[in-house]
C-alpha atoms as one frame of an Amber mdcrd trajectory, in Angstrom:
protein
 144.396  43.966 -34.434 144.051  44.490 -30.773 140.404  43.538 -29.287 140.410
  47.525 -28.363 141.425  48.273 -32.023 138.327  46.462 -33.256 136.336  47.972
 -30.350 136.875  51.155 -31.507 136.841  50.445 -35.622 133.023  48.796 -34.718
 132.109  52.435 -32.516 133.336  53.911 -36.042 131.325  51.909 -38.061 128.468
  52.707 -36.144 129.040  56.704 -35.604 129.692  56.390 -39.648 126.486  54.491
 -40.181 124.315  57.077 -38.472 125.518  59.828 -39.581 126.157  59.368 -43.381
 123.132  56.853 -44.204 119.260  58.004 -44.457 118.314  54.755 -42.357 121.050
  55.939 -39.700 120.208  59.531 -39.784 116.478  58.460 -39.074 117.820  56.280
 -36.505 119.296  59.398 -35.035 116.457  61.613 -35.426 114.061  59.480 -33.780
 115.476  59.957 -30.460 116.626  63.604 -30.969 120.629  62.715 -30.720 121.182
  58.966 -31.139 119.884  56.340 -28.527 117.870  58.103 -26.000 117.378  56.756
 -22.340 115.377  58.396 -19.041 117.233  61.066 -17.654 117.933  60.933 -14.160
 115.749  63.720 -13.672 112.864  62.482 -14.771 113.286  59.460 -12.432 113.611
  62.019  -9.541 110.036  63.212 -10.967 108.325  60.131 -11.498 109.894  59.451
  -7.667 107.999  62.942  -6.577 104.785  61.481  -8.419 104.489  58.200  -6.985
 105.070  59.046  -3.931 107.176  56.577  -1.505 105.457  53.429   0.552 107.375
  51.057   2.142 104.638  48.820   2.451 101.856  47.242   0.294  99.088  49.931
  -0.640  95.950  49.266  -2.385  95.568  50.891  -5.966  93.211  50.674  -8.744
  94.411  47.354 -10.292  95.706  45.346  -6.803  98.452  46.120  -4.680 101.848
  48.573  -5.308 104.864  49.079  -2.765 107.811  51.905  -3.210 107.379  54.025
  -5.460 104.217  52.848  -7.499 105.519  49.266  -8.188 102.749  46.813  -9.126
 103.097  43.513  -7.043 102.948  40.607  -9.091 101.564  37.521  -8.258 104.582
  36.075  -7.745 106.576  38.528  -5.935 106.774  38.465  -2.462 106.979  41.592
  -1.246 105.789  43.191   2.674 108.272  46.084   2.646 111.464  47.887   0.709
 113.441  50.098   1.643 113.780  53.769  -0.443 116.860  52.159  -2.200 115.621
  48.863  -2.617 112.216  50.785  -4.129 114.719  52.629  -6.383 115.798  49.714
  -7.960 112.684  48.335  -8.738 111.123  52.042 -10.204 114.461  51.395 -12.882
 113.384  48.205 -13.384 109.478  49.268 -13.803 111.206  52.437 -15.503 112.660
  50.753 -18.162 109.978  49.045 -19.755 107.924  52.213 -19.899 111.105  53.669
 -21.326 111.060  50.688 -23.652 107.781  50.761 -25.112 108.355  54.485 -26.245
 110.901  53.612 -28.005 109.135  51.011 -29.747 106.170  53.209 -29.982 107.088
  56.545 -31.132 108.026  56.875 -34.802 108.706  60.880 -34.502 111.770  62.587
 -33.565 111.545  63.624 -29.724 113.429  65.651 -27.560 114.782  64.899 -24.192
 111.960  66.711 -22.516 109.304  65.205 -24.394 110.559  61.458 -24.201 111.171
  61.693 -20.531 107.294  62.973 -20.377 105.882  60.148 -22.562 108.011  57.598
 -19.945 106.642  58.960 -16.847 103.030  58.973 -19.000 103.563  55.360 -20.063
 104.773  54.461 -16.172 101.552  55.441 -14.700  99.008  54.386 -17.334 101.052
  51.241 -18.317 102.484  50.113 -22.100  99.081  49.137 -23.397  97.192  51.962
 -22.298  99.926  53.983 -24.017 100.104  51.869 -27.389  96.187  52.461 -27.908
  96.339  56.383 -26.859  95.213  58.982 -29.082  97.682  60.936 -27.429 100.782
  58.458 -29.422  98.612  58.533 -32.761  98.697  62.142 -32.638 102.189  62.533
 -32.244 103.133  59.648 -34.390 101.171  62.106 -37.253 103.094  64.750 -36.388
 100.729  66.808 -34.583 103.150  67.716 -31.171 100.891  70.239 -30.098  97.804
  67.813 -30.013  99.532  65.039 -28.360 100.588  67.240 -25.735  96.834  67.885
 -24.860  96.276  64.761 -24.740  98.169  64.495 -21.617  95.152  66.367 -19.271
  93.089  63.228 -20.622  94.453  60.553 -18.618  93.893  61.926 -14.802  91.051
  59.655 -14.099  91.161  56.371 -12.464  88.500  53.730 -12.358  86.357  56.606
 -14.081  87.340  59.235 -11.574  89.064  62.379 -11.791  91.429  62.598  -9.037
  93.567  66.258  -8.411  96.619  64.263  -7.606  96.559  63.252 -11.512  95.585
  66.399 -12.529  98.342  68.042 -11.445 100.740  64.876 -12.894  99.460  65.006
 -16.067  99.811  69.221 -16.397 103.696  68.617 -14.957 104.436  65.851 -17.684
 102.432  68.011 -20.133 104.278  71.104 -19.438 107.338  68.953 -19.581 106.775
  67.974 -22.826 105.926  71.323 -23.961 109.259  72.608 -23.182 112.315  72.637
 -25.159
């Protein structure tokens, strides 16, 4: 057998798996329609949220550059460009992205996963973990975990519009089918 030919008997195996065993449907279920992953839209948004700095700006836990990237100690970073901040939002994007699919144990649609991401993004994976907003949903209750969104627009203890009006688009987001 050709190394295509087993390609394509292991993508059978795999469709056949998910589809015709409780473990696979599950699987499935959890992310509405098999493996779900950040739109491209909600990217766009989480661009729109952040806003775009090409250089170092102070924030509530140090310094962040392009679009809401947390400088590490070790980084090395004075400016980006709007592609090279791109890049690193993915990169930043993708562990947010990861940690709701670790996290969430209920079946989500596109909608609502690319909502929790941009949530998880801006309040960071451990904020997320310990939310009430996840144990709600996680129990089923959609409709409480989407107010829980209007809970997180404070930083360092203050309300600030700017989150205000992040957390009601991600909320509404959610909301929607």
């Amino acid at each position: 057998m050709s190394g295509r030919a087993w390609l394509l008997a292991g993508l059978l195996g795999v469709l056949g798996f998910l589809t015709l065993t409780k473990t696979g449907r599950e699987l499935a279920a959890k992310t509405g329609s098999g493996i779900m992953n950040l739109s491209g839209n909600a990217l766009d948004v989480i661009e729109r949220f952040e806003g775009f700095s090409p250089v170092p700006y102070k924030d509530a836990q140090g310094f962040s550059i392009g679009y809401g990237h947390f400088i590490l100690p070790d980084e090395n970073l004075t400016a980006v460009t709007k592609a090279q901040a791109r890049e690193l939002l993915e990169q930043d994007a993708a562990i947010a992205e990861a940690e709701v699919k670790t996290s969430v144990t209920v079946p989500l649609t596109q909608n609502q996963f690319d909502a929790l991401v941009s949530l998880t993004y801006n309040i960071g994976i451990t904020a997320f973990r310990n939310s009430t907003l996840l144990k709600k949903l996680n129990a089923g209750d959609y409709s409480g975990a989407a107010a829980q969104f209007l809970r997180w627009d404070k930083s360092q203890g203050e309300t600030l519009a700017a989150l205000t009006a992040r957390r009601a688009d991600e909320q509404e987001l959610f909301m929607t089918a």
